[in-house]
NUMILO-261621 format. One record per atom (N, C-alpha, C): y, x, z. Coordinates in steps of 0.001 Angstrom, whole numbers, padded with zeros to 6 digits, always signed. Layout:
N
YXZ/...
This chain:
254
-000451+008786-000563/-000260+008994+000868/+001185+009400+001140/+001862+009127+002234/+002927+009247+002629/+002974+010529+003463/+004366+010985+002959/+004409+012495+003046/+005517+012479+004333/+005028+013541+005527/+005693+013814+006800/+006144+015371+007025/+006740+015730+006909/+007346+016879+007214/+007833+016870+008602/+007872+018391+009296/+008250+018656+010551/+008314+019515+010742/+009791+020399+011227/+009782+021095+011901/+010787+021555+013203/+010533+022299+013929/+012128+022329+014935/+012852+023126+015348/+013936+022963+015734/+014721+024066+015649/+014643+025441+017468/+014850+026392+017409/+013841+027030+018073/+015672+027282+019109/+014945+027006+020569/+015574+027138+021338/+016810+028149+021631/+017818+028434+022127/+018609+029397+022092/+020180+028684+022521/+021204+029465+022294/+022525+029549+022217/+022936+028478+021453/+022760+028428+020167/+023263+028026+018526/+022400+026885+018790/+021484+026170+019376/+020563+025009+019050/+021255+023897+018891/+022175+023251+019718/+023141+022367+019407/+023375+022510+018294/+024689+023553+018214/+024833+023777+016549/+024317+023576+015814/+023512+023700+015384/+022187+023600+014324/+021783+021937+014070/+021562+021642+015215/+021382+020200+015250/+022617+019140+014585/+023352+019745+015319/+024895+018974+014658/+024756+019122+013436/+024928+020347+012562/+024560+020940+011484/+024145+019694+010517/+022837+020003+011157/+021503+019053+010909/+022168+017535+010350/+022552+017005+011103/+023489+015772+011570/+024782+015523+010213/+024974+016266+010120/+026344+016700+009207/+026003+016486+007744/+024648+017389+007727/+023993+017561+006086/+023488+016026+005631/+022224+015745+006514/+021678+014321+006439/+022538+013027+005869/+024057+013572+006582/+024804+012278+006327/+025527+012385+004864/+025806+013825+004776/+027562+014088+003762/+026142+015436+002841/+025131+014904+002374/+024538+015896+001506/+025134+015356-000306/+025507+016006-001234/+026117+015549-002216/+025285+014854-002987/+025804+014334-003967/+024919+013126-004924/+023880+014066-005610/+023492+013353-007249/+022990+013754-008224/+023902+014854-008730/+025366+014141-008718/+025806+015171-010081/+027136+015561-008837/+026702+016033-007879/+027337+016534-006718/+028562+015880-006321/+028731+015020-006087/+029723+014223-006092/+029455+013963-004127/+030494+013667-003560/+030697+013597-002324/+029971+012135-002170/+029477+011748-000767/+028710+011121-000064/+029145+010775+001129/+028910+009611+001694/+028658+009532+003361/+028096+008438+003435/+026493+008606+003783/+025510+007869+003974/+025256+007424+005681/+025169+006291+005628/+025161+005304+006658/+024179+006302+008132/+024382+006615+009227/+022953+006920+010173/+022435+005621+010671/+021494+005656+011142/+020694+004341+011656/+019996+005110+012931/+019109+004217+014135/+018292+004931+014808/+017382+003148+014834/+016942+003219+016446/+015589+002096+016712/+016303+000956+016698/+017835+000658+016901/+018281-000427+016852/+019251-000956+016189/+019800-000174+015147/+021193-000204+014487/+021557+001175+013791/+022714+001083+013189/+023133+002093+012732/+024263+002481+014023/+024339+003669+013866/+025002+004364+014518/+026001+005365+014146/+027512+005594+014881/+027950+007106+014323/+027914+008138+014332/+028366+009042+013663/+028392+010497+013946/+028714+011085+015904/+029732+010173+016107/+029632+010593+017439/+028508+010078+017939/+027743+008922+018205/+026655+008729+018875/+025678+009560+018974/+025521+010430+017570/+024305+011342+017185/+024194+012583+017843/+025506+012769+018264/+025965+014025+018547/+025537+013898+020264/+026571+013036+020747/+026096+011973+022131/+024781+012482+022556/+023863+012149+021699/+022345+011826+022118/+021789+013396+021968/+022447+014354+021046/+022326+015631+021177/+022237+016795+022173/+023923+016455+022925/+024178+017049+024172/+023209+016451+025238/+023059+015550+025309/+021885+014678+026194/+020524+015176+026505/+020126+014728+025658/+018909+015857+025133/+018478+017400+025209/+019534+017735+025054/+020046+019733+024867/+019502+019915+026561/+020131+018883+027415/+020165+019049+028732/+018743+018847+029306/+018261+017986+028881/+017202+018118+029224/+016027+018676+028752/+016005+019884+027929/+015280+020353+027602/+014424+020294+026424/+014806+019491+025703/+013921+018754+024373/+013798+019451+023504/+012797+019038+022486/+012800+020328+021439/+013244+019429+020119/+013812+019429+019333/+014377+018870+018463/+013968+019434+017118/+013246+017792+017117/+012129+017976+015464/+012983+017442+014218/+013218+018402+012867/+013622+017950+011808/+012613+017407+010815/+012512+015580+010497/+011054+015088+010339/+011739+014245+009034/+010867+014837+007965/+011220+013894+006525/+010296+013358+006124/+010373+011852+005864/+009152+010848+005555/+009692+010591+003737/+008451+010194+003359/+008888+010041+001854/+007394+009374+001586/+007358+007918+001509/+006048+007120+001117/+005810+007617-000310/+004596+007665-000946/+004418+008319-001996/+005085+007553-003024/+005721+007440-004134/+006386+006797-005265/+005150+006495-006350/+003887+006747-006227/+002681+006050-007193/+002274+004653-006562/+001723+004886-005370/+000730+003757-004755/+002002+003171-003588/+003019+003273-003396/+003336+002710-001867/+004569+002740-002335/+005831+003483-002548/+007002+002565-003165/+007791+002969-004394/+006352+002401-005366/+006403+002041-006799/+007725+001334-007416/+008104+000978-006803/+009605-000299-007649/+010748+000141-006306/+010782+001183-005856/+011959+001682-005033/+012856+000422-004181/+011570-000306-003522/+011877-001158-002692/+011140-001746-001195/+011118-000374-000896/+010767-000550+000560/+011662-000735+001124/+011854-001460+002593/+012234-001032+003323/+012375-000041+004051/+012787+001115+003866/+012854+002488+004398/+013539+002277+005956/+014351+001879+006281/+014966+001690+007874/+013710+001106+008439/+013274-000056+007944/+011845-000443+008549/+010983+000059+009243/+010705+000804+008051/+009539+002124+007687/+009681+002763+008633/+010814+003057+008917/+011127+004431+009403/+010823+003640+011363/+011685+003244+011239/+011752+002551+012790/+010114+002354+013266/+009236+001904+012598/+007817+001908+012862/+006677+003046+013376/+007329+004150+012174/+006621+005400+012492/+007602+006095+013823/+008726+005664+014171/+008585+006772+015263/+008337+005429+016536/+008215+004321+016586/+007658+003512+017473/+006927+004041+017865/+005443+004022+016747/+004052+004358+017064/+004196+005930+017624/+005316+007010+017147/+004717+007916+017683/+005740+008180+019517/+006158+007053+019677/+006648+006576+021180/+005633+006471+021633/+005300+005991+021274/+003580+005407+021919/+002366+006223+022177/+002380+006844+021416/+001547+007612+021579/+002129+008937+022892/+003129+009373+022610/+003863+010584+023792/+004026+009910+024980/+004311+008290+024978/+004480+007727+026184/+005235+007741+026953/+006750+007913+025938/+007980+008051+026527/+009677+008031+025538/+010455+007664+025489/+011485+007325+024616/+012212+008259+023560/+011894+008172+022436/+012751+009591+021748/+013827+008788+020713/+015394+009685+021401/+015918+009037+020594/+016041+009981+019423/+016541+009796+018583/+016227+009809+016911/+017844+009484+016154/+017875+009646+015265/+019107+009615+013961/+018533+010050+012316/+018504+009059+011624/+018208+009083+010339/+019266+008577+009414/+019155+009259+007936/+019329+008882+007158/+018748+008696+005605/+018678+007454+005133/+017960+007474+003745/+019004+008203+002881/+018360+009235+001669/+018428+009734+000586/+017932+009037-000404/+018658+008362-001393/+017693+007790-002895/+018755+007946-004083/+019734+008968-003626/+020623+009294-004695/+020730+010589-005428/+019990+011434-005461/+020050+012844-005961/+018210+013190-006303/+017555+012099-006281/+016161+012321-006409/+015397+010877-006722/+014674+010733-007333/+013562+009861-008121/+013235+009054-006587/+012346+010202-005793/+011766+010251-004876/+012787+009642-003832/+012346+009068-003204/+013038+008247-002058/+012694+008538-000789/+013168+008965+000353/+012861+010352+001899/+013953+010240+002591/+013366+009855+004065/+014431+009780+004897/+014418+010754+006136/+015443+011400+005672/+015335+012873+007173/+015826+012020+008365/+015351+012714+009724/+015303+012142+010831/+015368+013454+011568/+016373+013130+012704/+016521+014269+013257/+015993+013643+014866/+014852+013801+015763/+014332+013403+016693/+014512+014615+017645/+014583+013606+018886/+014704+014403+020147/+013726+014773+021233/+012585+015260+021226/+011079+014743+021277/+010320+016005+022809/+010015+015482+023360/+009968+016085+025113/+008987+017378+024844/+007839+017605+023615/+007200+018730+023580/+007275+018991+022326/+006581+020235+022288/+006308+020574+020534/+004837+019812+020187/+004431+019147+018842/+003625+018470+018602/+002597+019828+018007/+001348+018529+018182/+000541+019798+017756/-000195+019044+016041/-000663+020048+015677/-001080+019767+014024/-001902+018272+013670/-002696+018453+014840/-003480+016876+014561/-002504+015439+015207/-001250+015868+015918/-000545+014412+016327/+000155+014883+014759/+000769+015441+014170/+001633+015403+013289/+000733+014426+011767/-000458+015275+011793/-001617+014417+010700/-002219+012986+011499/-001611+012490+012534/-001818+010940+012611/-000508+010130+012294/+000442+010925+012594/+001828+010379+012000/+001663+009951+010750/+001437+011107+009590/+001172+010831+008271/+000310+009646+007857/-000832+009254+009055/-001901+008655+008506/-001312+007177+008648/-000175+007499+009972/+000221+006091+010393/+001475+005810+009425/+001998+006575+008972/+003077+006461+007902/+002538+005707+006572/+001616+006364+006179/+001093+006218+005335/+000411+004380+004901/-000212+004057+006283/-001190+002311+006583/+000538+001821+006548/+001781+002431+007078/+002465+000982+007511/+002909+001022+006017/+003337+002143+004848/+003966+001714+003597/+003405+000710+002825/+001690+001305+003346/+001096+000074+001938/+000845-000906+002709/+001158-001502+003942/+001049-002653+004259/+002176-002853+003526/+003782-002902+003736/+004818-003297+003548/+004184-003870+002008/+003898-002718+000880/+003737-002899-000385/+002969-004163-000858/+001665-004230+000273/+000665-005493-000531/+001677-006680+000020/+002725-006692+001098/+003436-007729+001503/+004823-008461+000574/+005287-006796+000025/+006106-007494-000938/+005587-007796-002456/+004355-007513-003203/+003584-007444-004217/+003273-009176-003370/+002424-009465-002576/+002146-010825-002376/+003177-011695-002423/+004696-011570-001848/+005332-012370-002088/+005870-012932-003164/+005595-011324-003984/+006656-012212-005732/+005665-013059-006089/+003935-012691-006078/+002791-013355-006573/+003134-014898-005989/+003434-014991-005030/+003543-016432-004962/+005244-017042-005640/+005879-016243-005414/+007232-017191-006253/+007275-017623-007738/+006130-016741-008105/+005946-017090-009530/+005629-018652-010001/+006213-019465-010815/+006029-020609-011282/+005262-020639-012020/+004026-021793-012193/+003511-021717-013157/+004027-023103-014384/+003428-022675-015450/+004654-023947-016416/+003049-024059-016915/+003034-025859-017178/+001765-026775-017915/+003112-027087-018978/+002606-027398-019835/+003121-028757-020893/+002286-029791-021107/+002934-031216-020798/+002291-031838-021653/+003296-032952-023071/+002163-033661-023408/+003074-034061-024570/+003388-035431-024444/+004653-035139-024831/+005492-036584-025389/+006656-037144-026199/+007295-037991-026291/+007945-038020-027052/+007539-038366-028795/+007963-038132-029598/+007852-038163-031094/+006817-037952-031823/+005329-038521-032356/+004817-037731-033052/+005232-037524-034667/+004918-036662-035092/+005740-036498-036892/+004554-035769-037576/+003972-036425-038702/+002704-035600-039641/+001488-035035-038434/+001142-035197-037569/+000080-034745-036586/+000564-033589-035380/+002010-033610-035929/+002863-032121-034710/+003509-032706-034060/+003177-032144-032310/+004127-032522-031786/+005482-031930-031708/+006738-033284-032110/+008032-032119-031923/+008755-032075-030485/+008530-032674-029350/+009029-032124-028483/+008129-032002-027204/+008415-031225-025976/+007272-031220-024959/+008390-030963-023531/+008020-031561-022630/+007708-031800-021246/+007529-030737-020564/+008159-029599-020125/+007922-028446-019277/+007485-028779-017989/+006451-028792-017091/+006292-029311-015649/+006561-027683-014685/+007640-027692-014161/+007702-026579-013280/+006821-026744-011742/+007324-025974-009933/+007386-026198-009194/+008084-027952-008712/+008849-027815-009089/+009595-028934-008402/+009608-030067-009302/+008857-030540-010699/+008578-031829-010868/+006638-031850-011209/+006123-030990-010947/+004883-031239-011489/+004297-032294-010632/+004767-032759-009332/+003848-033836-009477/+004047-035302-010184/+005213-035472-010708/+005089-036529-012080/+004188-036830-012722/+003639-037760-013253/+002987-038198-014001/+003369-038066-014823/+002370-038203-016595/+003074-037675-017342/+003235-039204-018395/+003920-039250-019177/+004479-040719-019634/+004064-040874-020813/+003742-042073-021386/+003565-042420-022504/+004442-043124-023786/+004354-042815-025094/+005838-043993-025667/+004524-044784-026889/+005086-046105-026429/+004471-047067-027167/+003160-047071-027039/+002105-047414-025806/+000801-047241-025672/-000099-046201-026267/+000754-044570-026418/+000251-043797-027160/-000073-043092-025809/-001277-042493-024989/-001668-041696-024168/-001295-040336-024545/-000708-039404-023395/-000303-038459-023285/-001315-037363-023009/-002176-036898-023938/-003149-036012-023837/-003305-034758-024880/-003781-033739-024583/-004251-032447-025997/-005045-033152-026836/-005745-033619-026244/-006935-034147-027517/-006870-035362-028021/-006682-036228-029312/-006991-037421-029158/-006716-037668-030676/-007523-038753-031284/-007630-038885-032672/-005849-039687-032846/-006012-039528-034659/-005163-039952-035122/-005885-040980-036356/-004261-042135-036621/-004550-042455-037799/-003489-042763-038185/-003476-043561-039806/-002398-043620-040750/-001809-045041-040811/-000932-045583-041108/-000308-047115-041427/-000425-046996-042730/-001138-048175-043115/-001588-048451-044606/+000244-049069-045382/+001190-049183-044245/+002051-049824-045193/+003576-048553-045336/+003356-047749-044346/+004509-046709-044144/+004525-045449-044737/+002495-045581-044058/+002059-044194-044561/+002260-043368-043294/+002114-043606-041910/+002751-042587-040979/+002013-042648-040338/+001632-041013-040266/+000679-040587-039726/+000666-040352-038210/-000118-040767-037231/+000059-040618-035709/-000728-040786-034898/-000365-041143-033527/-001850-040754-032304/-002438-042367-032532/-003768-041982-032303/-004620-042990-032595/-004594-044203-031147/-004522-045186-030696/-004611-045569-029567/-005479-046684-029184/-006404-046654-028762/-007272-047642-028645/-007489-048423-027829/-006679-048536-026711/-006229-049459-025913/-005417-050716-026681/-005557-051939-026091/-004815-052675-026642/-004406-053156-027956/-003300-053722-028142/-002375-053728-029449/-002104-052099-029700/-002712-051467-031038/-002159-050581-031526/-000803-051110-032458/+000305-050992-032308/+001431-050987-033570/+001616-049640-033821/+002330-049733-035284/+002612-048062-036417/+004251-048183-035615/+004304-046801-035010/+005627-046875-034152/+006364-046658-035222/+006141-046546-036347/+007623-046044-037684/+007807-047739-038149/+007184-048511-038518/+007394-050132-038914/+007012-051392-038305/+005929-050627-037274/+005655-051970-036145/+004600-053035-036830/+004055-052350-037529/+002625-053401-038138/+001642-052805-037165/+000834-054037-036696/-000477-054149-035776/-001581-053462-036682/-001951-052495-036369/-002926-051397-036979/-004427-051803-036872/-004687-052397-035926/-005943-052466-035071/-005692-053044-033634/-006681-054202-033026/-006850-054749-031252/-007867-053981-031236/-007637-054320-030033/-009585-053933-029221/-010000-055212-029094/-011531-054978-029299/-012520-055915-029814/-012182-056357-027875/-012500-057612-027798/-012574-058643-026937/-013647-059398-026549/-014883-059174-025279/-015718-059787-025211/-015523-060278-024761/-015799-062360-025188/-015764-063613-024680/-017308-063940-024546/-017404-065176-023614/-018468-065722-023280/-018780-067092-023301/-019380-068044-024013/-019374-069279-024207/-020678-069831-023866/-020456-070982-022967/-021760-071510-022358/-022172-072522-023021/-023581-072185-023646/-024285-073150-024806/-025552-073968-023744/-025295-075332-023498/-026447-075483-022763/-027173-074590-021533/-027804-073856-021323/-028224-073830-019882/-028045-072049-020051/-027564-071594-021245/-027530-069744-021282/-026564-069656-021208/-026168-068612-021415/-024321-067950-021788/-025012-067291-023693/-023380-067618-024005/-023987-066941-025806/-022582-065930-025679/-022933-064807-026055/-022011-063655-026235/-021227-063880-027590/-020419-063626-027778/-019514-063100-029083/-018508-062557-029265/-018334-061858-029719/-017077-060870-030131/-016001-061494-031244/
């Protein structure tokens, strides 16, 4: 399950501040091995700058808003296993739905973290008209939670289909009863037919025999003129039914 954190910063003097603050850390928080940073902000339509964030701060301040500090982090077992969600996505979705639900516009400033932690979490600093109460905050989660593993069965389905599948079949050379070379059929030639050399059928299964004068052993073919593809002696025809009219019957013979 996808994990939602929330909380906000409590009205006063310093609230701006704090927010800016807020704003400051999200973007320029240090690496793994503390090394300086400046990670991209984003909101519902783009990324945005530091001044915009700030912009939408004073804005807000004015009208009274209470300003929620909200960290999403899809779980890393079941939902983003191979550290490839779309997190801006993600993110843009869950505060849609929770537009929707308040029934009125909150603007917002995020940034993804996936450099100082395993775990992958994107703080969001929202500008939001009331304080939420415990059960809207546990539908957030629930809705956080349905949109990751949608994303997941969507990108898990897509590799499932790019996958190629490979047939072989055989052709080319036979040598002592092995085949030595084979025919890979990918996406883009399997619908070929598959070819034959010297009236030898291109199949897994199929008898063999020997040339009494070479000695070379190979696919058996019972169509037609068999020739020994190593010296070209006629091995064996196929029997031929003719029909000869004797007086008032037909007489069969082979």
């Amino acid at each position: 399950m996808a994990v939602v954190r929330a909380n906000y910063v409590k009205k006063g003097r310093g609230e701006r501040k704090i927010t800016k603050a807020n704003i400051r850390y999200i973007q320029e928080r240090p690496g793994r091995d503390r090394e300086k940073l400046t990670r991209p902000l984003f909101d519902s339509s783009g990324f945005i700058g530091r001044h915009e964030a700030y912009q939408f701060i004073d804005e807000a301040a004015k009208k009274g808003r209470y300003f929620y500090r909200l960290k999403l982090s899809p779980d890393p077992a079941r939902e983003d296993t191979k550290r490839d969600l779309d997190m801006q996505k993600l993110t843009r979705s869950m505060m849609r739905s929770l537009e929707k639900r308040l029934k009125t516009d909150i603007p917002w400033a995020g940034a993804l973290h996936d450099d100082h932690t395993q775990i992958r979490h994107v703080h969001i600093l929202a500008a939001i008209p009331r304080r939420l109460q415990k059960y809207e905050l546990e539908t957030l989660i629930r809705e956080a939670t349905k949109i990751s593993r949608e994303q997941r069965r969507e990108l898990d389905f897509g590799k499932e289909r790019t996958k190629t599948p490979e047939h072989f079949i055989f052709s080319k050379t036979y040598r002592s009863g092995f085949i030595r070379n084979r025919t890979y059929l990918t996406a883009e030639n399997h619908s070929q037919k598959p070819t034959s050399i010297r009236g030898v059928r291109t199949s897994q299964t199929h008898k063999s025999c020997t040339c009494p004068t070479c000695h070379f052993h190979q696919s058996h073919n019972s169509h037609g003129v068999h020739e020994c593809i190593s010296c070209g002696r006629i091995l064996h025809k196929k029997r031929e039914l003719s029909r000869e009219r004797k007086g008032r019957a037909w007489d069969r013979s082979l």
